[in-house]
The first five atom37 places (N, CA, C, CB, O) and aatype in JSON, in Angstrom:
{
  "aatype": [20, 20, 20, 20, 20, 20, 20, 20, 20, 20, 20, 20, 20, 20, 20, 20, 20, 20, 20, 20, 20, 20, 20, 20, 20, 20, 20, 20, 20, 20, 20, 20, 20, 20, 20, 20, 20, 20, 20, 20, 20, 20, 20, 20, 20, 20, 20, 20, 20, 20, 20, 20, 20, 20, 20, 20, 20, 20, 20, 20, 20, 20, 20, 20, 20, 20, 20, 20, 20, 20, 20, 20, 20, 20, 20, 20, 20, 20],
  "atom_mask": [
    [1, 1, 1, 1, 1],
    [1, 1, 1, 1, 1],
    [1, 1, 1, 1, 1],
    [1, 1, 1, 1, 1],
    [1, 1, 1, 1, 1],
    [1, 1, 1, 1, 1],
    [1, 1, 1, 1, 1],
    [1, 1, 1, 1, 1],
    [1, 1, 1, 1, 1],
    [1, 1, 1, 1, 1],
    [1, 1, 1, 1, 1],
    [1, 1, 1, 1, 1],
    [1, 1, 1, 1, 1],
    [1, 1, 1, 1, 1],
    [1, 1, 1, 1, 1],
    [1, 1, 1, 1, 1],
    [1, 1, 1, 1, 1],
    [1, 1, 1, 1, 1],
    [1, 1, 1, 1, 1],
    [1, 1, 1, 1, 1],
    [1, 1, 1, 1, 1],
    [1, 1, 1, 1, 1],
    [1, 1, 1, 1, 1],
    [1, 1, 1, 1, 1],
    [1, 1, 1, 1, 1],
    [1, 1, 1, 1, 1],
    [1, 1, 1, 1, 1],
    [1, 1, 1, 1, 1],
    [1, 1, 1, 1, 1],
    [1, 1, 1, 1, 1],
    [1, 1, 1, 1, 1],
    [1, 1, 1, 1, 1],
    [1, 1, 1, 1, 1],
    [1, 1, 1, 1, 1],
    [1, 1, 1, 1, 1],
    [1, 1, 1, 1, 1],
    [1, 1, 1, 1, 1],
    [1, 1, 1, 1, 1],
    [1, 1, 1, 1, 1],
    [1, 1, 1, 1, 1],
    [1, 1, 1, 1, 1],
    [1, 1, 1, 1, 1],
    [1, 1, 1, 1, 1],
    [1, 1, 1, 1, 1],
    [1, 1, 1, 1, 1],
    [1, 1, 1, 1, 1],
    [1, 1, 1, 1, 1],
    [1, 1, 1, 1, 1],
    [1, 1, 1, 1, 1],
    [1, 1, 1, 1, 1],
    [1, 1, 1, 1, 1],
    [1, 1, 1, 1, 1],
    [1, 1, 1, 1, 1],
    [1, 1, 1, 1, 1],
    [1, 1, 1, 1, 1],
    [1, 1, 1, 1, 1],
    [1, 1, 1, 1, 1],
    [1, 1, 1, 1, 1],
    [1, 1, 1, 1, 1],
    [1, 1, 1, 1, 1],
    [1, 1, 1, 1, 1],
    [1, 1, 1, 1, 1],
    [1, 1, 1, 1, 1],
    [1, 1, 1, 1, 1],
    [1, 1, 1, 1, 1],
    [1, 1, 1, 1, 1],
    [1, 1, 1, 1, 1],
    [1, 1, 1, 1, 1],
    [1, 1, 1, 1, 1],
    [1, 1, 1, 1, 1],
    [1, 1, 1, 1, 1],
    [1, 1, 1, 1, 1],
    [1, 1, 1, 1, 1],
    [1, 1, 1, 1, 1],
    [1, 1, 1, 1, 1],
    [1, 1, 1, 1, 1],
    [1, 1, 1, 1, 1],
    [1, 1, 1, 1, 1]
  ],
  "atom_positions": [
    [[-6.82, -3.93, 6.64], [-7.06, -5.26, 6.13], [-6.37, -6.3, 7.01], [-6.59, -5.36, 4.69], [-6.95, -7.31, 7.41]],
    [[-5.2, -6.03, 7.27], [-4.52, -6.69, 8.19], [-5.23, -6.98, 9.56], [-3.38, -5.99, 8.36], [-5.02, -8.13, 9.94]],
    [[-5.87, -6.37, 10.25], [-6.47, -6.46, 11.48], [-7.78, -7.66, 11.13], [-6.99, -4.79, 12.01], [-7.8, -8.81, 11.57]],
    [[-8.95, -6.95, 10.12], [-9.56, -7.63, 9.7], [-9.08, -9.12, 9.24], [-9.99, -6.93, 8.98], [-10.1, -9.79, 9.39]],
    [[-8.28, -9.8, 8.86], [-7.63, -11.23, 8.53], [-7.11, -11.42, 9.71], [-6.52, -11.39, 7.34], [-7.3, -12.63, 9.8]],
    [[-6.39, -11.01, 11.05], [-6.25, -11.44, 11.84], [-7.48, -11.82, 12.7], [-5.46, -10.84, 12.17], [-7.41, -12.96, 13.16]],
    [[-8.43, -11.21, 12.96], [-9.73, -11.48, 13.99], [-10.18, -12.43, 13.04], [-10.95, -10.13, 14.42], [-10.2, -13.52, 13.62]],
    [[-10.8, -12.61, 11.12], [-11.24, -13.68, 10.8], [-10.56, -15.22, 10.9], [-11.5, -13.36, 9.74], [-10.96, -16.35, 10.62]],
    [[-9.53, -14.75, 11.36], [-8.94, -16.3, 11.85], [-9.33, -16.66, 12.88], [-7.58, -16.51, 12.05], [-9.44, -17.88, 12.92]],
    [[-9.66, -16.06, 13.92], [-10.26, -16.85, 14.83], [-11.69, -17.45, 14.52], [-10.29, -16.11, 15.97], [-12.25, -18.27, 15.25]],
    [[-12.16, -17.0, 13.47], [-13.6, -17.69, 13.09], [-13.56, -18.58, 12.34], [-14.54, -16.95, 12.52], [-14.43, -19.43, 12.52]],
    [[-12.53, -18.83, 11.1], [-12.31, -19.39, 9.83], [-10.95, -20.29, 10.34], [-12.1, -18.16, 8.5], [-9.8, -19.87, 10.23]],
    [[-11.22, -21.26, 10.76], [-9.19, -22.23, 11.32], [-8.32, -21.89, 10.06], [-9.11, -24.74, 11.41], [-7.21, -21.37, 10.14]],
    [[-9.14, -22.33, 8.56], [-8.12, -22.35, 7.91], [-7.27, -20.85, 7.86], [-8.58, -22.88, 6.67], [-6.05, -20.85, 7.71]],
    [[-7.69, -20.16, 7.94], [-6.56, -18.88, 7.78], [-5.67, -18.69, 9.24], [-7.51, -17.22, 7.45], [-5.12, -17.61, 9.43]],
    [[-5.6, -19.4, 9.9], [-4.99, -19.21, 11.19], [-3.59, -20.33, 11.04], [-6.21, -19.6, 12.55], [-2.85, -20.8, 11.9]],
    [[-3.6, -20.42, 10.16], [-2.49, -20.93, 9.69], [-1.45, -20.58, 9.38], [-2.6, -21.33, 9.05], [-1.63, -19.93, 8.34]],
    [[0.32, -20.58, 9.79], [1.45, -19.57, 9.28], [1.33, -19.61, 7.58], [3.17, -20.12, 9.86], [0.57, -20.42, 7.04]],
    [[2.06, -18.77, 6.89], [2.07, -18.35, 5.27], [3.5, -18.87, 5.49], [1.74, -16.48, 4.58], [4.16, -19.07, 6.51]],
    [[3.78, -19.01, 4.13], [5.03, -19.04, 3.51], [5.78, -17.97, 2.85], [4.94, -19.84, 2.73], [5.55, -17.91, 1.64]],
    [[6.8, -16.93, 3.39], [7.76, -16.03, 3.13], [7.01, -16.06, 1.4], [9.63, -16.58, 3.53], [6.66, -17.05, 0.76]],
    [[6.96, -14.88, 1.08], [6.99, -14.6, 0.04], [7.2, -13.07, -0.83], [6.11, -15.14, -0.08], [6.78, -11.96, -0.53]],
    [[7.92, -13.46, -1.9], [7.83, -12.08, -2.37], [7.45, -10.78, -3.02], [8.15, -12.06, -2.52], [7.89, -9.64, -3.16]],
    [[6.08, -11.77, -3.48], [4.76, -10.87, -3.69], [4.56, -9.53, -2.64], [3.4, -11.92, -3.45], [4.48, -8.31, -2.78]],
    [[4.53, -10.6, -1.36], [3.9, -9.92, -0.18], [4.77, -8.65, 0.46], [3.69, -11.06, 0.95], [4.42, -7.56, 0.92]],
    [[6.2, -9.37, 0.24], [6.81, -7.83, 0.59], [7.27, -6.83, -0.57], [8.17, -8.01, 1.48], [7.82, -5.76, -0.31]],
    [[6.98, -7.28, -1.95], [7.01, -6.31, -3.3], [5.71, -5.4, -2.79], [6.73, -7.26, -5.08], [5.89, -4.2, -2.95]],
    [[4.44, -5.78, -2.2], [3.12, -5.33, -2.39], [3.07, -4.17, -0.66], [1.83, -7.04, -2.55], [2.33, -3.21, -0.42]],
    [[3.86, -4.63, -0.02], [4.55, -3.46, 1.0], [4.86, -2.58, 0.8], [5.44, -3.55, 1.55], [4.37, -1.45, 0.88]],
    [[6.02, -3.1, 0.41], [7.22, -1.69, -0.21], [6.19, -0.68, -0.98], [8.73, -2.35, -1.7], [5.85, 0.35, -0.38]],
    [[5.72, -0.92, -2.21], [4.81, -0.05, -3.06], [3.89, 0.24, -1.85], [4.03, -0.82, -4.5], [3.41, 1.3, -2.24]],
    [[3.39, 0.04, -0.76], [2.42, 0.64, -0.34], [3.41, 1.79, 0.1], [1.48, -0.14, 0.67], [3.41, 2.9, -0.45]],
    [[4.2, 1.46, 1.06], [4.91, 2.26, 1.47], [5.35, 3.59, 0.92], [5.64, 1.68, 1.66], [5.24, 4.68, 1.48]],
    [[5.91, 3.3, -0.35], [6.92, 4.2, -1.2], [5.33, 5.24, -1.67], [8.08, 3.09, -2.86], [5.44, 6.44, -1.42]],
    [[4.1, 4.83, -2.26], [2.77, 5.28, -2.5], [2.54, 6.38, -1.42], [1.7, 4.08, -2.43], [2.53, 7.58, -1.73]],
    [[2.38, 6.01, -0.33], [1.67, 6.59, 1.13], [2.85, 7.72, 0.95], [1.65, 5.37, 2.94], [2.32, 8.81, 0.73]],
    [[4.58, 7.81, 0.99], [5.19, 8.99, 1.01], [4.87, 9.55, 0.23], [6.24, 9.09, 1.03], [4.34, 10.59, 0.61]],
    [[4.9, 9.41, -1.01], [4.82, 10.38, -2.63], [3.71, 10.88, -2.75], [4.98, 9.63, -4.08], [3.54, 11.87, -3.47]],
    [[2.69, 10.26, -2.05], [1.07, 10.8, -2.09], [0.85, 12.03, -1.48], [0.04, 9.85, -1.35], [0.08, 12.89, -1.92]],
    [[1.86, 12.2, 0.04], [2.05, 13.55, 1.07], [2.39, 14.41, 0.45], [2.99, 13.59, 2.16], [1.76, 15.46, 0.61]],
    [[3.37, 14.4, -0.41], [4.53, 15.09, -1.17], [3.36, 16.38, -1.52], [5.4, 14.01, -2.75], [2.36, 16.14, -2.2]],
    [[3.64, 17.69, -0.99], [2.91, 18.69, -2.12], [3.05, 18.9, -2.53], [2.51, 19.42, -2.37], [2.48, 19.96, -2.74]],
    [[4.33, 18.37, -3.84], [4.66, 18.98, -5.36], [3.86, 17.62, -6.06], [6.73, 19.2, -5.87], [3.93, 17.42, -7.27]],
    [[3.19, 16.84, -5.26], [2.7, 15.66, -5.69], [1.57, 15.71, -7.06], [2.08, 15.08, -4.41], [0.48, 15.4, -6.57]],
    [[1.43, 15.91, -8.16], [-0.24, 16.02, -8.77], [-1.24, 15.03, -7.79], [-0.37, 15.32, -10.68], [-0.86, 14.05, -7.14]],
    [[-2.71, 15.6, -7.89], [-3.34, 15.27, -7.45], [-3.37, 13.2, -8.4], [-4.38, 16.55, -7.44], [-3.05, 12.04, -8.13]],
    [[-4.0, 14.06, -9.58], [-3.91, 12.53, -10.56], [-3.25, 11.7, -10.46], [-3.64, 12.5, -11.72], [-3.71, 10.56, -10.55]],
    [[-1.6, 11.95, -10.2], [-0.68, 10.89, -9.84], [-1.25, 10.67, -8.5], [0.93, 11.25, -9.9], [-2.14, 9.83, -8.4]],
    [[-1.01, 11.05, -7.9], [-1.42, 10.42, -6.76], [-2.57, 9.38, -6.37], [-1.58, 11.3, -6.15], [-2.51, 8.27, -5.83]],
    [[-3.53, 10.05, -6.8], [-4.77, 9.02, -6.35], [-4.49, 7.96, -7.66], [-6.68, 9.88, -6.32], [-5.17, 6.99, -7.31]],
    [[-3.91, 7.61, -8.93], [-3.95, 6.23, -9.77], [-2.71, 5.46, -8.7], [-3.42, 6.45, -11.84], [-2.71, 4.31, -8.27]],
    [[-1.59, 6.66, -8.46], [-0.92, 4.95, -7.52], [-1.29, 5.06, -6.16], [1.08, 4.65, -7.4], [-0.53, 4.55, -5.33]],
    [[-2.21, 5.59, -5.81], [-2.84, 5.41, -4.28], [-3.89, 4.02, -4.59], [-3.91, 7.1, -3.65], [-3.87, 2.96, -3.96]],
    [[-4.71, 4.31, -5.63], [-5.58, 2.94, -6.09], [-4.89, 1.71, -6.54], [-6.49, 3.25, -7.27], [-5.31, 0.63, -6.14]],
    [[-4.07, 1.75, -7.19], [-2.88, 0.35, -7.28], [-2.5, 0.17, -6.63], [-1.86, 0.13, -7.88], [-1.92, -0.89, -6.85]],
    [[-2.31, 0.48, -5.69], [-1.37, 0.5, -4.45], [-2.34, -0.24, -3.62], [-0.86, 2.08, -3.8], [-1.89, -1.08, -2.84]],
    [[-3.86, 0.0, -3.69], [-5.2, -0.58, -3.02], [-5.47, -2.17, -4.19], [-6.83, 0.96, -3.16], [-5.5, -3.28, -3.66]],
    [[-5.58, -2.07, -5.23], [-5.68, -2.74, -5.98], [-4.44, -4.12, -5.72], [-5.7, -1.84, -7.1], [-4.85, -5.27, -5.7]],
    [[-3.26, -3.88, -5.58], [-2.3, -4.6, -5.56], [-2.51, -5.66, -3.86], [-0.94, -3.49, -5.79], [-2.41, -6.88, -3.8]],
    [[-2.78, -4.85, -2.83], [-3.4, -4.81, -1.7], [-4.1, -5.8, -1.36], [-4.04, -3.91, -1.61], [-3.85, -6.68, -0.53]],
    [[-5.31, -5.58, -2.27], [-6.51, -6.76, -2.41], [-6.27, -8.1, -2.86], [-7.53, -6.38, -3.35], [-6.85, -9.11, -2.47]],
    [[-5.16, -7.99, -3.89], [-4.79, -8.9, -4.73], [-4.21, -9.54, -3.75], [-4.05, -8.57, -5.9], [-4.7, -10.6, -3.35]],
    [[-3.19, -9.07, -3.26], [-2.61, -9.96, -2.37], [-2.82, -10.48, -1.0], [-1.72, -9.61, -2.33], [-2.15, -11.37, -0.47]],
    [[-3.6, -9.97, -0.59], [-4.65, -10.83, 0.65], [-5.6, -11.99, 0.18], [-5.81, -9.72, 1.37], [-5.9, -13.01, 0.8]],
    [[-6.09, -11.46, -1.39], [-7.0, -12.55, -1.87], [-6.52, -13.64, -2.14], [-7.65, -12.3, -2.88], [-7.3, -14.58, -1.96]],
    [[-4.68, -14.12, -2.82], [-3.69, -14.99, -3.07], [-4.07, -15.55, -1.86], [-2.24, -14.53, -3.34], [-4.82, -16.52, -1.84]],
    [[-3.56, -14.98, -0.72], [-3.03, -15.47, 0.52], [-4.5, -16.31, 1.3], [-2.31, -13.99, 1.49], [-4.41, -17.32, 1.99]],
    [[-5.48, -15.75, 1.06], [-6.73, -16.37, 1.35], [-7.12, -17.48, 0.6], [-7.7, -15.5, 1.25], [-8.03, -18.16, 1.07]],
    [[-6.51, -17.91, -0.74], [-7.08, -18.58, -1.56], [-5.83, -19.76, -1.04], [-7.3, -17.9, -3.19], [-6.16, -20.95, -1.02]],
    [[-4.51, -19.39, -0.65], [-4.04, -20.46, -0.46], [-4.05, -21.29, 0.6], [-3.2, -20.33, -0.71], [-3.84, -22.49, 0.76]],
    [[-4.45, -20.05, 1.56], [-4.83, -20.77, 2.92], [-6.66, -21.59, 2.84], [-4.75, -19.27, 4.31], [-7.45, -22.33, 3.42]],
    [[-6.54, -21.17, 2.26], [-8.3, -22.28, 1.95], [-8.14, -23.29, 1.43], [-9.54, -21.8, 0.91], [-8.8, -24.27, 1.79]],
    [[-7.04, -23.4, 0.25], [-6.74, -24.6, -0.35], [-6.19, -25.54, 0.3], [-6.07, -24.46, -1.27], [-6.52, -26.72, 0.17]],
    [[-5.18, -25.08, 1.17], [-4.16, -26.24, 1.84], [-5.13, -26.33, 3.13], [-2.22, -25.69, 2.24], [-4.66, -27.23, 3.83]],
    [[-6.01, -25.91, 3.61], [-6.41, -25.42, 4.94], [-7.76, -27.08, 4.57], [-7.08, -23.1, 5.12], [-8.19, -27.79, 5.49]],
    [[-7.95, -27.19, 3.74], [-8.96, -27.88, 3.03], [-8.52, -29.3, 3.0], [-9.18, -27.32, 1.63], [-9.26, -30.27, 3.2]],
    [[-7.23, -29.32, 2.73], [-6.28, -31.14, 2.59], [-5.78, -31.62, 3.66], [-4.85, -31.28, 1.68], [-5.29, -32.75, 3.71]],
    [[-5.87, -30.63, 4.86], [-5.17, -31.19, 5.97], [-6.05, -31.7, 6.88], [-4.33, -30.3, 6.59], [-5.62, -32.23, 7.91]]
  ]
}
């Protein structure tokens, strides 16, 4: 996703814009992170795994979509 939002900035100005530190964005890291180890794990259940592999996607989306919505908004007044 990350790659993808970097190349649409060169098409879209408003997202080519710096963000503002936030702590959504590195709460929504960390859980990817901590997800991606525990998921390897082979004492892992399958079930656990894939519901916080999908929140972990879910949370993901959410927070690119924030970050898109704010860069459209302010991207819009300037």
């Amino acid at each position: 996703m990350r790659y993808a939002f970097v190349i649409a900035g060169h098409w879209f100005r408003f997202m080519d814009r710096p963000l503002p530190d936030s702590f959504r964005r590195k709460t929504v890291c960390v859980w990817q992170i901590v997800t991606l180890m525990v998921a390897i794990l082979p004492i892992t259940p399958t079930g656990f795994a894939t519901a916080t592999l999908a929140i972990a996607l879910l949370l993901l989306c959410y927070s690119f979509f924030t970050d898109l919505r704010w860069l459209y908004q302010t991207g819009r007044k300037t």
